[in-house]
C-alpha positions as CSV (number, residue, x, y, z in Angstrom):
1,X,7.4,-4.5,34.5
2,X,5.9,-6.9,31.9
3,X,8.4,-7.7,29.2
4,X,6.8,-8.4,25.9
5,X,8.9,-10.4,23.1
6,X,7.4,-9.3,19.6
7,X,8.1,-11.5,16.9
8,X,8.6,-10.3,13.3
9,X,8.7,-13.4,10.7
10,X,8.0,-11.4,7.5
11,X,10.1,-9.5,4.9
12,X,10.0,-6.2,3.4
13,X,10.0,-8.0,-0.1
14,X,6.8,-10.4,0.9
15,X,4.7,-7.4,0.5
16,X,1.8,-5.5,2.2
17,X,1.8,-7.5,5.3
18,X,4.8,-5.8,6.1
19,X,4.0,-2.7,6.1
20,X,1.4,-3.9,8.7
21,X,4.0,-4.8,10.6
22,X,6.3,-2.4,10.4
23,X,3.5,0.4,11.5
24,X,2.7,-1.9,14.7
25,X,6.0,-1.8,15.7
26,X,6.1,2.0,15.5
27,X,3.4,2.3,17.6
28,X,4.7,0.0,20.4
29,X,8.3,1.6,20.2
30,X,6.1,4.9,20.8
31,X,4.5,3.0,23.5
32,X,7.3,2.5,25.3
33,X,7.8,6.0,26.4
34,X,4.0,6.1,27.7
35,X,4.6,4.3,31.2
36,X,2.7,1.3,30.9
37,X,5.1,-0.6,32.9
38,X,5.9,-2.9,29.9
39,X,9.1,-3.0,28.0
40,X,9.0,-4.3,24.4
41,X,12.0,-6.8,23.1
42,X,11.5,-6.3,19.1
43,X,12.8,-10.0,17.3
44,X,13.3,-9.8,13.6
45,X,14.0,-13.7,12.3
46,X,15.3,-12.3,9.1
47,X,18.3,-9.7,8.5
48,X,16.6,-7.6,6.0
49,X,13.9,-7.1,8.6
50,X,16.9,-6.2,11.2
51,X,18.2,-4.2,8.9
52,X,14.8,-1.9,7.7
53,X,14.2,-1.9,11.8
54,X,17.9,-0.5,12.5
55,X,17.0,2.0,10.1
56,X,14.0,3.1,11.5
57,X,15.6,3.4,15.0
58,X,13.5,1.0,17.0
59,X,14.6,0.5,20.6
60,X,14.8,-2.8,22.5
61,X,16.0,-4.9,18.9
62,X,17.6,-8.0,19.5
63,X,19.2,-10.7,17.2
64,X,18.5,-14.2,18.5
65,X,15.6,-14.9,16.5
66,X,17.6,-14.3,13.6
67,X,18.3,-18.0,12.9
68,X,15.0,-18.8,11.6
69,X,15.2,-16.7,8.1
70,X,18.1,-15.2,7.3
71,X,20.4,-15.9,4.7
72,X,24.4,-16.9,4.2
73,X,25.9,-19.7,5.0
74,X,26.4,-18.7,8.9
75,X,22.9,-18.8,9.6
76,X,22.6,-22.1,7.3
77,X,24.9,-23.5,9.5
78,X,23.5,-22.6,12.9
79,X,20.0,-23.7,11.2
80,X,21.2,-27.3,10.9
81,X,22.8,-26.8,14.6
82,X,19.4,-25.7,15.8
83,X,17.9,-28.7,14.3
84,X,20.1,-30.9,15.6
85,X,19.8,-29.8,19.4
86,X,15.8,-30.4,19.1
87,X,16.3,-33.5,17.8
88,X,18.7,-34.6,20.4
89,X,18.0,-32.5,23.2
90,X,14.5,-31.1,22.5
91,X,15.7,-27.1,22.9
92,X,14.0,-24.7,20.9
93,X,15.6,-21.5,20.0
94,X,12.2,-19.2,20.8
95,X,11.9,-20.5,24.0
96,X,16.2,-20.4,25.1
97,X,15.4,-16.9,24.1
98,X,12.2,-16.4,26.3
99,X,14.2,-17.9,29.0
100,X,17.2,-15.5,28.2
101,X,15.4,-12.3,28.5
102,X,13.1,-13.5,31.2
103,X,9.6,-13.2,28.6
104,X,6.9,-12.7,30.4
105,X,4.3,-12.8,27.2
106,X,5.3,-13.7,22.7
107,X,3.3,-11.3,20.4
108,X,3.6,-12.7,16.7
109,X,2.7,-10.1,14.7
110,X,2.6,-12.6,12.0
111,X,0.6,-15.7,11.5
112,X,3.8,-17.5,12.2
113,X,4.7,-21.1,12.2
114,X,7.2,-20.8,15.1
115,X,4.1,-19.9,17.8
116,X,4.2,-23.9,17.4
117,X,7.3,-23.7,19.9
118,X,5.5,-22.0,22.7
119,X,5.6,-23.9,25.7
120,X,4.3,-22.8,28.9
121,X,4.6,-18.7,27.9
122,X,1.6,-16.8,27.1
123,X,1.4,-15.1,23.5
124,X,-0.4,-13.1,21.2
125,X,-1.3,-14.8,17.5
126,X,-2.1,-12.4,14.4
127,X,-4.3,-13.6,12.0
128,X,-4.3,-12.0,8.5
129,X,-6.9,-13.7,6.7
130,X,-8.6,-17.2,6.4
131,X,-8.7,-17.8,2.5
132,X,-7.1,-21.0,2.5
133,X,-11.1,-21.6,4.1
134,X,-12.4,-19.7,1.5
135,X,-10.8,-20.9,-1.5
136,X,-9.4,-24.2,-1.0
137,X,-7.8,-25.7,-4.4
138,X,-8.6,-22.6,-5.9
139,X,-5.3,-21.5,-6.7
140,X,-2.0,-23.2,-6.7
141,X,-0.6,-21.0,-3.6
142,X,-3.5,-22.4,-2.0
143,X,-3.2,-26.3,-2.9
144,X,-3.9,-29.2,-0.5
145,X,-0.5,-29.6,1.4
146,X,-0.9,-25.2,1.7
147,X,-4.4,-26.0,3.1
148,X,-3.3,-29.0,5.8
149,X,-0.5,-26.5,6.8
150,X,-2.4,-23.8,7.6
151,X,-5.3,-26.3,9.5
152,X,-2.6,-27.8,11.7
153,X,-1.2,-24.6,12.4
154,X,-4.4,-22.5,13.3
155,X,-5.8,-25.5,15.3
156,X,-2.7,-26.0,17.4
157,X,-2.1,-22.3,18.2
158,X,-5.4,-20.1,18.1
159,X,-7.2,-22.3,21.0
160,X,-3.6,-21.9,22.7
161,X,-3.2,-18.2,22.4
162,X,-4.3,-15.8,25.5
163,X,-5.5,-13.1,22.3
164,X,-5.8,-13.2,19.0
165,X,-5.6,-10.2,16.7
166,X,-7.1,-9.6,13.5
167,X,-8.2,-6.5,11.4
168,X,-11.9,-6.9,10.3
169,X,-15.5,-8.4,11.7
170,X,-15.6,-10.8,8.6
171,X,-12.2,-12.2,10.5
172,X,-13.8,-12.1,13.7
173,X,-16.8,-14.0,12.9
174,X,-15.0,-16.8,10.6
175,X,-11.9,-17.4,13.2
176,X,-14.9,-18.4,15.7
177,X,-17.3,-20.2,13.3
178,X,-14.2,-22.3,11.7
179,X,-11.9,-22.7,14.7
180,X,-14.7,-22.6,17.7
181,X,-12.5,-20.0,19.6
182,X,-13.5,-17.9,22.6
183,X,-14.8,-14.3,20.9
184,X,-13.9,-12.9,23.7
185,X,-10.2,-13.7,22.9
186,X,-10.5,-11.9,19.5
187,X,-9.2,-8.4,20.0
188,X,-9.7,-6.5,16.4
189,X,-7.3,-4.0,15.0
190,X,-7.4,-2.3,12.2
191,X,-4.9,-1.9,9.8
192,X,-3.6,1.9,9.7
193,X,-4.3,4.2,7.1
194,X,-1.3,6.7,6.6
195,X,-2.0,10.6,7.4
196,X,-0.9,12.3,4.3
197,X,2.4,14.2,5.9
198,X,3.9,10.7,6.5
199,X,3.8,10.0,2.8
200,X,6.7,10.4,0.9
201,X,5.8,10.2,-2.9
202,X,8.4,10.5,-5.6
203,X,6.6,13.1,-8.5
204,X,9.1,12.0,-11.0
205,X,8.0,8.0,-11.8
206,X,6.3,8.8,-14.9
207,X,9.7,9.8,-16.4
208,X,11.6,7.4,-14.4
209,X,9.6,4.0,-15.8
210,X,8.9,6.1,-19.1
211,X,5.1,5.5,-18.3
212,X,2.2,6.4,-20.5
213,X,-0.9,8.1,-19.5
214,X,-3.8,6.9,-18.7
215,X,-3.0,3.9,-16.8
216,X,-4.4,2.0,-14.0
217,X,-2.2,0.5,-11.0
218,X,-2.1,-2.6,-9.2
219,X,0.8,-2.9,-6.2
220,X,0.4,-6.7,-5.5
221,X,2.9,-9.9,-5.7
222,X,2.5,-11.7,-8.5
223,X,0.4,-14.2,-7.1
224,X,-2.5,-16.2,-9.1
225,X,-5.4,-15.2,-6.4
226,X,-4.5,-11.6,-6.7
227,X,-5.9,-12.2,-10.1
228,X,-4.1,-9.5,-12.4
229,X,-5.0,-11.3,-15.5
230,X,-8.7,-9.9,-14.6
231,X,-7.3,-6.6,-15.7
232,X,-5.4,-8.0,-19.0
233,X,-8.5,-9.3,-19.7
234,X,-10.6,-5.9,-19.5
235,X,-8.2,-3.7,-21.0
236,X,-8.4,-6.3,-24.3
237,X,-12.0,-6.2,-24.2
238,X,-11.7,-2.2,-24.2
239,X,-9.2,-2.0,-26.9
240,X,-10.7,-4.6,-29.1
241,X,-14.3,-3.6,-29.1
242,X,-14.1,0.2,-28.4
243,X,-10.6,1.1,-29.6
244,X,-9.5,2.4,-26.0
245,X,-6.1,1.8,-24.8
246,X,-5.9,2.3,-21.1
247,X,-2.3,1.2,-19.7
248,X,-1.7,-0.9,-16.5
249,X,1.3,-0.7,-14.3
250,X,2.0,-3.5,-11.9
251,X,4.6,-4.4,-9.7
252,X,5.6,-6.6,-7.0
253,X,7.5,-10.0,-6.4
254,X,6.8,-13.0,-8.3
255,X,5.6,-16.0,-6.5
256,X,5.0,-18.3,-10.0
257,X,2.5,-16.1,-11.8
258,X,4.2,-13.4,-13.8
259,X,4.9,-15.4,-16.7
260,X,1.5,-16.7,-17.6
261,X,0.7,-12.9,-17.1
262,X,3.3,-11.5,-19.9
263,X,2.1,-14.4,-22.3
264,X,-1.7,-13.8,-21.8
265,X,-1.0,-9.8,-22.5
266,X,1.1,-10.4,-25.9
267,X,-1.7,-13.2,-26.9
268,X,-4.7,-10.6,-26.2
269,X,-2.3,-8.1,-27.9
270,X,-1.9,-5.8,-25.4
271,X,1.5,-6.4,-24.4
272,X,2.7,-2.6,-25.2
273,X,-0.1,-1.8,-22.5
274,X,1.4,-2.9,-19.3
275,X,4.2,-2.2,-17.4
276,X,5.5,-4.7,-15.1
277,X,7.9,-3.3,-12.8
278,X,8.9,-5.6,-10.2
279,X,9.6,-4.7,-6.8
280,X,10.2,-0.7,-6.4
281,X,10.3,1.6,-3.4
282,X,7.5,3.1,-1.6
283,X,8.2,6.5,-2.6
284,X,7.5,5.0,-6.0
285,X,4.7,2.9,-5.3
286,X,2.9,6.5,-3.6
287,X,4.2,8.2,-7.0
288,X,1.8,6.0,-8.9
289,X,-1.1,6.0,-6.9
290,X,-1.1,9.6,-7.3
291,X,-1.0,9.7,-11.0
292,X,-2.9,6.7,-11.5
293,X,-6.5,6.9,-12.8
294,X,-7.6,4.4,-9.9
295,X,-5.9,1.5,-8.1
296,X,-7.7,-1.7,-9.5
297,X,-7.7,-4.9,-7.0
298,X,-9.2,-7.7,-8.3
299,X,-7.7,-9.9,-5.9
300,X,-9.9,-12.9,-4.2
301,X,-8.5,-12.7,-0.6
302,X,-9.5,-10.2,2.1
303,X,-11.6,-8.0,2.8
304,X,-8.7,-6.0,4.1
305,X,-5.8,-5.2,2.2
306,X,-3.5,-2.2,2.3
307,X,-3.6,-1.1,-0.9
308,X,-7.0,0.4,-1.0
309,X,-6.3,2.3,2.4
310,X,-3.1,3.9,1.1
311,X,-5.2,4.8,-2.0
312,X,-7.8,6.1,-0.5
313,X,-5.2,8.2,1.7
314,X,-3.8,9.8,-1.3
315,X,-6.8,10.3,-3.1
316,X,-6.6,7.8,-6.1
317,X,-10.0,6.2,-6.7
318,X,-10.3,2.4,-5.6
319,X,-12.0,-0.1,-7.8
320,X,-12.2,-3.8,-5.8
321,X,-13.6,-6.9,-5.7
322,X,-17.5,-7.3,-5.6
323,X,-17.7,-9.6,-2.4
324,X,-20.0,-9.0,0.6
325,X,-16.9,-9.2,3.3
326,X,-15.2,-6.4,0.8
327,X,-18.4,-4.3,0.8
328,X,-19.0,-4.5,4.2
329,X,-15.4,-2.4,4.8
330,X,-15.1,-0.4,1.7
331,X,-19.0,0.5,0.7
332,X,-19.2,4.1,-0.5
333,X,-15.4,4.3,-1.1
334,X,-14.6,1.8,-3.5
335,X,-16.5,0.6,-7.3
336,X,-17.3,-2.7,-7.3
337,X,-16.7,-5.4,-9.4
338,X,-17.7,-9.2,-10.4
339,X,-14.2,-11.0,-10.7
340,X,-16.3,-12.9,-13.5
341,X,-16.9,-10.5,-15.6
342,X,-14.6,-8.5,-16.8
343,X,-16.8,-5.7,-18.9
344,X,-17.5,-4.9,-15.5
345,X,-14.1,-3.2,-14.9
346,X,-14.6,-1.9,-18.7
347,X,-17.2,0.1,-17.5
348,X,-16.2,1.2,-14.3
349,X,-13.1,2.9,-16.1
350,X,-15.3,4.4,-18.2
351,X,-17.3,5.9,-15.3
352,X,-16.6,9.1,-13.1
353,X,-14.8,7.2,-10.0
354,X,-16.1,9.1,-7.1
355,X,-16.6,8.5,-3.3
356,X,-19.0,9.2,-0.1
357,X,-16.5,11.3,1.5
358,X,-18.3,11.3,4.9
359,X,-18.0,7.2,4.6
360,X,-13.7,8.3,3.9
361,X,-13.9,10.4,7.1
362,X,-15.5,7.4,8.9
363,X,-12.8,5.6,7.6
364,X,-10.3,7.7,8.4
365,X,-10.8,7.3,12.2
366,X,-11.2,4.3,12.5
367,X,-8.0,3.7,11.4
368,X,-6.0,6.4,12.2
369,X,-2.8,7.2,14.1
370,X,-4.0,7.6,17.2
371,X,-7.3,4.8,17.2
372,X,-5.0,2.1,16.7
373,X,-2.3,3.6,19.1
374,X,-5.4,3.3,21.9
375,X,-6.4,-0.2,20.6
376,X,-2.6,-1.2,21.6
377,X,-3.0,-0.3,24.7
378,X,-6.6,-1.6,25.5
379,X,-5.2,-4.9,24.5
380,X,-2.0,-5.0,26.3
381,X,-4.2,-3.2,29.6
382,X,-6.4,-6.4,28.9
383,X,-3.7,-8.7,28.5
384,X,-2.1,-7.5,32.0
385,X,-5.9,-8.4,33.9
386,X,-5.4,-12.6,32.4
């Protein structure tokens, strides 16, 4: 029996990409039961991750890996112990822990740093998105130390790795154009799109963040490439020159943006307008897609994202970013719009937001339940033949 280490380096509170994860390790607990003659060791390297997976009863968890992100002064300590011993002594927690459980292949289910430590052991790299490529010195998140961090780490690892997943063509052509990568090493998966009887939604969040109708959502982390101030920017032009107040409602984490954002609404004197709510729970965030006019994501990194899928699944019209990687995935389902102009999200709102709903069926399958479930197991019946 193969014994797969999967390695979860994310938090709940770092946003979408965890829900990626979270879903991926559903399906492999599932898996588990299936017979495929592999047993899955699940490795949270936070304790907020540990604690979300203990909650969602997943099998085969273990806490060595905990080291790497969690907080308190304990695991500060055994940190600085853990640097210490690879100075000295050259051990590396990741592989003692390979070694431990007798690992016969790593599966990050990140685009984590710590596949760096890999060392004669066979693993699995996920890759999200390449928009430090894209846009470098675009944005501040994406600056020139960002840009050399991410080149050294994608250069040392993706030639290494035995497969590397990512979630659309766009990534599949770029990670072998930029990083000169076998294609046939590039196993694609797409990112799930929830069935509506796994959807818990709370009907009460109007009352609840004393909302006013209409208003337009945005889930994202307050981020400068996910580019809210696009939508502050609309909403002005839609007050000012045709009276219209349409509201906004954000919410998410702040990673250095939200500030500039609550300045730039009071100066274009929309402040009263938009709601920024933080981080909230899922029930709430599914509240608010329901009663939303449309989910608006201006944001310049993709093409996939999760946001428009778990729109999509509720039915709350998606308008997105006008860029031919974005069209490719979404055409038919999503409005478009030129992240330079911002009338252009001015008259989309204006517009009757409708979609192709053969394309949403097409969609549908490809990433549902049971499509990705089989793309699992095509890739670990692949990885078992190298």
């Amino acid at each position: 029996m193969k014994r797969i280490l999967v390695v979860i380096d994310y938090s709940e509170s770092f946003g979408g990409g965890f829900t990626y994860a979270l879903n991926m390790i559903k399906f492999m607990n599932d898996l588990s039961n299936r017979k495929l003659d592999i047993e899955f060791l699940f490795a949270p390297t936070s304790n907020e991750t540990e604690s979300i997976l203990s909650e969602n009863h997943i099998l085969g968890l273990i806490d060595d890996l905990l080291i790497y992100r969690s907080s308190g002064l304990r695991y500060t300590f055994l940190r600085n112990c853990m640097k210490i011993g690879e100075k000295f002594r050259g051990k590396k927690n990741l592989i003692n822990t390979v070694k431990k459980y007798s690992i016969d292949t790593i599966y990050f289910l990140t685009p984590s740093d710590i596949a760096k430590e890999c060392q004669n052991v066979p693993f699995i790299f996920t890759l999200w998105d390449l928009c430090h490529r894209d846009w470098p010195n675009q944005f501040s998140e994406i600056n020139s130390k960002t840009f050399f961090e991410r080149e050294k780490l994608y250069n040392e690892v993706l030639r290494k790795a035995v497969l590397i997943v990512v979630d659309s063509d766009d990534l599949v052509k770029k990670t072998v154009d930029y990083y000169k990568v076998d294609i046939e090493k590039i196993f694609k998966i797409p990112f799930l799109m929830p069935s509506a009887e796994n959807i818990k939604v709370n009907d009460g969040v109007i009352e609840k963040y004393n909302l006013k109708s209409p208003f337009i959502f945005y889930p994202a982390q307050f981020w400068e490439h996910k580019n809210h101030k696009y939508i502050i920017e609309a909403l002005s032009i839609l007050k000012r020159k045709q009276g219209v107040q349409i509201n906004a409602v954000f919410c998410g984490r702040d990673f250095g943006s939200l500030k500039s954002l609550e300045k730039l609404a009071e100066e274009k004197e929309i402040k009263e307008q938009i709601k920024f709510l933080g981080f909230i729970p899922k029930e709430d965030v599914w509240g608010l897609y329901k009663y939303a006019l449309a989910l608006v994501m201006p944001t310049y990194f993709g093409p996939t994202n999760i946001p428009p899928l778990e729109a999509l699944s509720i039915g709350c019209p998606v308008i997105y970013s006008d860029f031919p990687s974005f069209r490719e995935e979404f055409e038919g389902l999503a409005q478009f719009v030129d992240l330079s102009e911002p009338e252009q999200l001015v008259l989309k709102i204006q517009e009757s937001l409708v979609i192709d709903e053969i394309k949403k069926i097409e969609l549908i399958t490809e990433h549902s339940d049971i499509n990705i479930i089989n793309k699992i197991i095509e890739m670990f019946r692949l990885l078992s033949k190298q």
